[in-house]
N, C-alpha and C positions, 0 to 999 in steps of 0.2 A: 392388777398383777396377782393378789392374792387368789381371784377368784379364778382365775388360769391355773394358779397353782393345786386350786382343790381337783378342778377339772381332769387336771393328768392325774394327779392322785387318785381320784375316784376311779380312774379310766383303767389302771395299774393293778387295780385293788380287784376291780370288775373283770380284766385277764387272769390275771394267778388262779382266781376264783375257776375258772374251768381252762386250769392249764391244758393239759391232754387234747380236748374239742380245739385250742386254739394254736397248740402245736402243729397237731396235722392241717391245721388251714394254711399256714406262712409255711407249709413245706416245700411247697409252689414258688411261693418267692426267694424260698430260700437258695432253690436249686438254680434257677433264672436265672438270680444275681449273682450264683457262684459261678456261673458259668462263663458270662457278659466278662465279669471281672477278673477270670483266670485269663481268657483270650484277650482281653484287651493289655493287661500287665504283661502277657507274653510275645505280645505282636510290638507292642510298642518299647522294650527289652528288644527285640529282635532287630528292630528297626534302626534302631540309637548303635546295638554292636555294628549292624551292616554298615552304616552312614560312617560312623569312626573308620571302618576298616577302606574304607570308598576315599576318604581323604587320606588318609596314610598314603594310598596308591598315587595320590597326587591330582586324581580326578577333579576338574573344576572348570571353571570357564576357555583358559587359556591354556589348558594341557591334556592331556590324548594320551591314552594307552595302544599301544602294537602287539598283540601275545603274537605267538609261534605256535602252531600243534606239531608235532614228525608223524608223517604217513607211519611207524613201527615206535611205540613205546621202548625200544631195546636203542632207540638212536640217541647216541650220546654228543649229537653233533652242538658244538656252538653256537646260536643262530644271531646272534649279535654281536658282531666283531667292530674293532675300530673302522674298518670300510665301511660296514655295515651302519655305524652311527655317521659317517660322511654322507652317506647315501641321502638318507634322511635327511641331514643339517642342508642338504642342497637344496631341498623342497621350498618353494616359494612360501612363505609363511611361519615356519620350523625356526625361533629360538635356539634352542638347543636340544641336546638328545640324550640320555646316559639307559643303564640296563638298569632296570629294579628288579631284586631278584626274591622270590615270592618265600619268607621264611619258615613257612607254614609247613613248604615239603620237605624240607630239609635238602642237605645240599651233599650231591652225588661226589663219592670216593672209593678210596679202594683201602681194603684190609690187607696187609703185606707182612704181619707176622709169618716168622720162620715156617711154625706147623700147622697156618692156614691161611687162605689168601680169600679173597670174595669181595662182596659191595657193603659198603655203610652207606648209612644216610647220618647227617653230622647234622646237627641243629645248636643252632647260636642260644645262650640264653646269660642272663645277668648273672645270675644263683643258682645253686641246686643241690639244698639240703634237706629233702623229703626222698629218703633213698633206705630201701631196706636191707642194704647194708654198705658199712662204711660212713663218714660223715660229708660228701659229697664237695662243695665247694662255695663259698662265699663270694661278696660282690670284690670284695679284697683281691681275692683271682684275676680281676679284668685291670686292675690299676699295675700288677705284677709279669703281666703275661703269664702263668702260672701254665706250664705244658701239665694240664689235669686234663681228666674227663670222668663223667657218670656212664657206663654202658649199662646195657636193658639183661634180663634175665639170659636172652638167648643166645647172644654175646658172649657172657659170663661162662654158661655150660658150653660151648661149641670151640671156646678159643681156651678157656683157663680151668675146664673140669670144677667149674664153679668155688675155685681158688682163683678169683681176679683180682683181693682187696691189694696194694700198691705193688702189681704188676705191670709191667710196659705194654701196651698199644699199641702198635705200630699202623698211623694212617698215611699213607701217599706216600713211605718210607722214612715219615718222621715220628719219634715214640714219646708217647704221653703217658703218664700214670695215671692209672686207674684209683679212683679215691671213693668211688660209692656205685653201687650198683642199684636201678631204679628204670621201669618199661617207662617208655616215653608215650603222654598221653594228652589228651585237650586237643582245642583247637580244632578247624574243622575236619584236618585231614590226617589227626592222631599222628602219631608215631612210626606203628609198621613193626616190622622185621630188623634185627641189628639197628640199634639206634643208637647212637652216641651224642651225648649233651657235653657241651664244651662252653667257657666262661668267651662272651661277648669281644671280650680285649683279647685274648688267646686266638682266637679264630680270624678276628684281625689281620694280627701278627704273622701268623705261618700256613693259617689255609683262605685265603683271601684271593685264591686264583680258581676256590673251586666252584660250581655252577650248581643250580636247582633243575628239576626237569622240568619247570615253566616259566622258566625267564621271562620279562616283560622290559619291550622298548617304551620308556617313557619320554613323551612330547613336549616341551614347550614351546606355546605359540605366542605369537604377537598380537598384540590389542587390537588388528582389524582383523584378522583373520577365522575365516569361517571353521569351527573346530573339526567338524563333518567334511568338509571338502578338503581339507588339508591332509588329514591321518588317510583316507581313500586314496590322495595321491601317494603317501610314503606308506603303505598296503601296496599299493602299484606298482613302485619304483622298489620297494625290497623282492618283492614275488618275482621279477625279472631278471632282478640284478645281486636279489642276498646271497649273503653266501652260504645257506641252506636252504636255497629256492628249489634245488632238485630231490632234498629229502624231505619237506616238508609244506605247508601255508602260514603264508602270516596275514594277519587279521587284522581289521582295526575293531579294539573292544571299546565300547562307548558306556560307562561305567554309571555315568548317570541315569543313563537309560535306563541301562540294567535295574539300578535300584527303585527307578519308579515305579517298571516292573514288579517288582519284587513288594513296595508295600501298596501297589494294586492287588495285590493276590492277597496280602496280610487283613488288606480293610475289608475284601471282600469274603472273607472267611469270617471276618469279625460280625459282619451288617447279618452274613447267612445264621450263625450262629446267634446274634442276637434275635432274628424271629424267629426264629425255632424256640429261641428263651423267652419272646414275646408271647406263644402261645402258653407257653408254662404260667406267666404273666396273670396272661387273661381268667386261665384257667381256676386260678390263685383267686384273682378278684372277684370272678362268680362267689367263689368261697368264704370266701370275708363278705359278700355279702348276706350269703344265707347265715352267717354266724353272727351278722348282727340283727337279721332278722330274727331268728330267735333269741337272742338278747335280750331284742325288745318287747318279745310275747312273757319273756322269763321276770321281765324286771317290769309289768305292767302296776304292782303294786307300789314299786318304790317311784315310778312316772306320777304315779296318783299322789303320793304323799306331797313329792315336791310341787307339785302344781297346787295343793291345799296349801302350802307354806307361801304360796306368791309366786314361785318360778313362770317364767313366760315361753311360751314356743322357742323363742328362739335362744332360750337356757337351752330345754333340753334337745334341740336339734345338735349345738354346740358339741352339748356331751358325747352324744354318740358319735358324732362327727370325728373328735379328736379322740375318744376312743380306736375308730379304726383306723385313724391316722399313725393311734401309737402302734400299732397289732401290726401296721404293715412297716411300721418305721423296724423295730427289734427282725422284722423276717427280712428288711435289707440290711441289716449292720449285722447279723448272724451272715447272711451272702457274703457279703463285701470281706468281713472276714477270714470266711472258710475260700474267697477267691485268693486273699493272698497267701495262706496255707498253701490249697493246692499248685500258686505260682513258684513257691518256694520248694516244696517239694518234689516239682517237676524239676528244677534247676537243678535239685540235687542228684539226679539220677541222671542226667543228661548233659550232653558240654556246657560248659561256659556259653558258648555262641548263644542261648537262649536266657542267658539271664534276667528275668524280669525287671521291670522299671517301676517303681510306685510311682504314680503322679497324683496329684491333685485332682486332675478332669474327672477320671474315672468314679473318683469318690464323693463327686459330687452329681456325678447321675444319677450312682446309686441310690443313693439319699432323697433325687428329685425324684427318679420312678416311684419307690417305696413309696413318698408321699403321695405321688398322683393318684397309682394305685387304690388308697386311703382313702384321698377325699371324691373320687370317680365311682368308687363302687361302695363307698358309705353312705354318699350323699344320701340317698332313695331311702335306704331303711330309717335314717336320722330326721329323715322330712315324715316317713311315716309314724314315728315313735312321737314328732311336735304335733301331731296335728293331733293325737290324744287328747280329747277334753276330758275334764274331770266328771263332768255329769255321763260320757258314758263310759268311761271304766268303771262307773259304780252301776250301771246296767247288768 
C-alpha cells in the first residue's frame, strides 16, 4: 500500500514538474469528456421530463390518447362533447372516456372589460409570487377561491395604462382583481400574448367550463384489449360521427410511440457525438503517449539511479504506467466537471423542459475512459522505459 502510495506521489510530483507540456496534452480529453457528458446529462434530463409529462397524459398499457387538429386555427369549436365521449364508450374494448385538457396552452377566453374586449389565454397555477409588480398570489388563494389573477405586461398597458395593481378583470363577464402583474413563461409552449395566471382552486370554481386549443380524448381500455386497434376504431367512429368531424380530424396519438421516438433520436445524437469525442479521444492518447515518451528520454537518469538501488522492470513499467493513468484520470474529472457546468448552464438559459439529470452512469464512464485511455496509450512507453538496463544507460 505504501509503495502505491509513493508511486502516485512520484507520478504527481513528475506532472506539476512540466505543468504547461501536460496541460495541452489532456486538452483532448478534456474537451471529449465535456462533451460526452454535457449530452448525455441533457438527453437523459430530457428524457425523464418527457417520460413524466407521457404519464401525466395517462399514456400506458391500458389507455389511448385521441387529439383533435381544426382544419383553421381561428376554430373555436368543442370537439369533445358528452355525445362525443358516448361515441367512444360504445367501442368494443373502451373502459371509459373523459377530455384531458392540455395545461400548457392555456385555456381560451374572452376579455369583456368595459373599454376593451379581446382573447386571453388563462393558465391554472398553484402560486404566483414572482411578479414585478404587486405581490401576486399564494397557494392560500386555491383553499379560498380567491377571485385574484397575475396579468402579463401587455395586459397591464392595453387594459389599465399600466395602472392594473388591485383593479377588476373582467373574464367571460366575471371580474377578478388584479394583485401582480408578471409575462407568463416556461414550459414548452410559454405564455404568449395577454396571459392571465389565476390560483388552481379559483379557476375551478368559476372558469371550469373553459377549453384549451388541444384538447385530448383520454381512453381507458380493458385488460384484453389491443391498445392500437381499439383507439383506430374510436379515431373512426368520432371522424364520422364527432361532433367536429366537419371542422376538423381526430387522431389516435400513441404516446408511447412517440417517446421511443424521441429518445431514439436523443441516443443517437449521443452515440454521434460521442465519436466525434471519440476521435478527440484518440487524438488525446496519441498525445500522452508522446509525453511520456519523452518523459522517459527526460528521466533516463533518475531510471538508472532506481535500477542501481534494486528496482525491477516491472517497478519501473508500474511507474510510468500509473503515471499516465493519473494525467488522463485529472483530464477526465476536469471533463466530467466542466460537463456539468456547461449542463447547468445550458438549463439556465433555456426551459426547464431540458433540465439536466446527474446520474451515476455517466460518471462512471468517465472515469473508465480517462483510465483506459491511461493504460492503452501508456502502456508502450512504460514497457519501453522497463526494459532500460542499467549497463546501457551507462553507455
Amino acid at each position: 500500500m505504501n509503495n502505491l502510495s509513493n508511486i502516485i506521489a512520484v507520478s504527481f510530483k513528475s506532472i506539476m514538474k512540466n505543468k504547461r507540456r501536460n496541460i495541452l496534452t489532456i486538452i483532448g480529453i478534456v474537451i471529449g469528456i465535456a462533451a460526452v457528458m454535457t449530452i448525455m446529462f441533457l438527453g437523459n434530463g430530457f428524457k425523464k421530463k418527457a417520460n413524466e409529462q407521457v404519464e401525466d397524459t395517462g399514456a400506458g398499457k391500458h389507455s389511448a390518447t385521441i387529439m383533435y387538429m381544426p382544419n383553421s386555427m381561428d376554430s373555436k369549436t368543442k370537439p369533445f362533447t358528452n355525445e362525443d365521449l358516448q361515441t367512444a364508450k360504445q367501442v368494443e374494448g373502451v373502459k371509459s372516456a373523459k377530455v384531458k385538457e392540455n395545461d400548457e396552452m392555456g385555456y381560451n377566453a374572452k376579455l369583456t372589460n368595459s373599454n376593451k374586449n379581446g382573447d386571453l389565454s388563462v393558465f391554472k397555477t398553484k402560486s404566483q409570487t414572482t411578479t414585478d409588480k404587486g405581490k401576486g398570489f399564494t397557494e392560500d388563494a386555491n383553499d379560498t377561491n380567491d377571485k385574484v389573477v397575475v396579468i402579463d405586461h401587455k395586459l397591464a398597458k392595453d387594459v389599465f395604462h399600466n395602472d392594473a395593481i388591485g383593479k377588476t378583470l373582467f373574464i367571460d363577464n366575471q371580474g377578478f382583481k388584479v394583485v401582480g402583474i408578471a409575462d407568463k413563461g416556461g414550459g414548452m409552449f410559454g405564455g404568449g400574448d395577454n396571459a392571465v395566471q389565476m390560483p388552481t382552486g379559483t379557476f375551478k370554481a368559476y372558469m371550469k367550463n373553459l377549453s384549451t386549443d388541444m384538447p385530448q380524448l383520454q381512453l381507458k381500455l380493458t385488460d384484453d384489449a389491443n391498445k392500437k386497434d381499439v383507439a383506430k376504431k374510436v379515431e373512426k367512429q368520432l371522424n364520422k360521427k364527432g361532433t367536429a368531424s366537419d371542422k376538423g380530424q381526430y387522431s389516435y396519438n400513441d404516446m408511447e410511440q412517440n417517446m421511443k421516438s424521441i429518445n431514439k433520436l436523443f441516443d443517437g445524437i449521443t452515440y454521434f457525438v460521442a465519436a466525434v469525442a471519440g476521435i478527440s479521444l484518440f487524438i488525446a492518447g496519441i498525445g500522452v503517449m508522446n509525453v511520456m515518451y519523452i518523459s522517459v528520454a527526460e528521466r533516463t537518469e533518475e531510471i538508472a539511479i532506481r535500477r542501481a538501488f534494486g528496482a525491477k522492470s516491472r517497478d519501473i513499467e508500474i511507474q510510468f504506467l500509473v503515471e499516465s493513468v493519473v494525467l488522463c484520470l485529472l483530464g477526465g474529472i476536469i471533463g466530467l466537471i466542466l460537463g456539468i457546468l456547461f449542463s447547468f448552464l445550458i438549463d439556465a438559459v433555456t426551459p426547464k423542459y431540458v433540465s439536466p439529470m446527474i446520474s451515476f452512469g455517466p460518471v462512471i464512464i468517465a472515469v473508465g475512459v480517462s483510465t483506459l485511455i491511461g493504460v492503452v496509450f501508456g502502456w508502450v512507453p512504460a514497457r519501453a522505459a522497463a526494459k532500460k538496463e542499467l549497463i546501457d544507460i551507462i553507455k
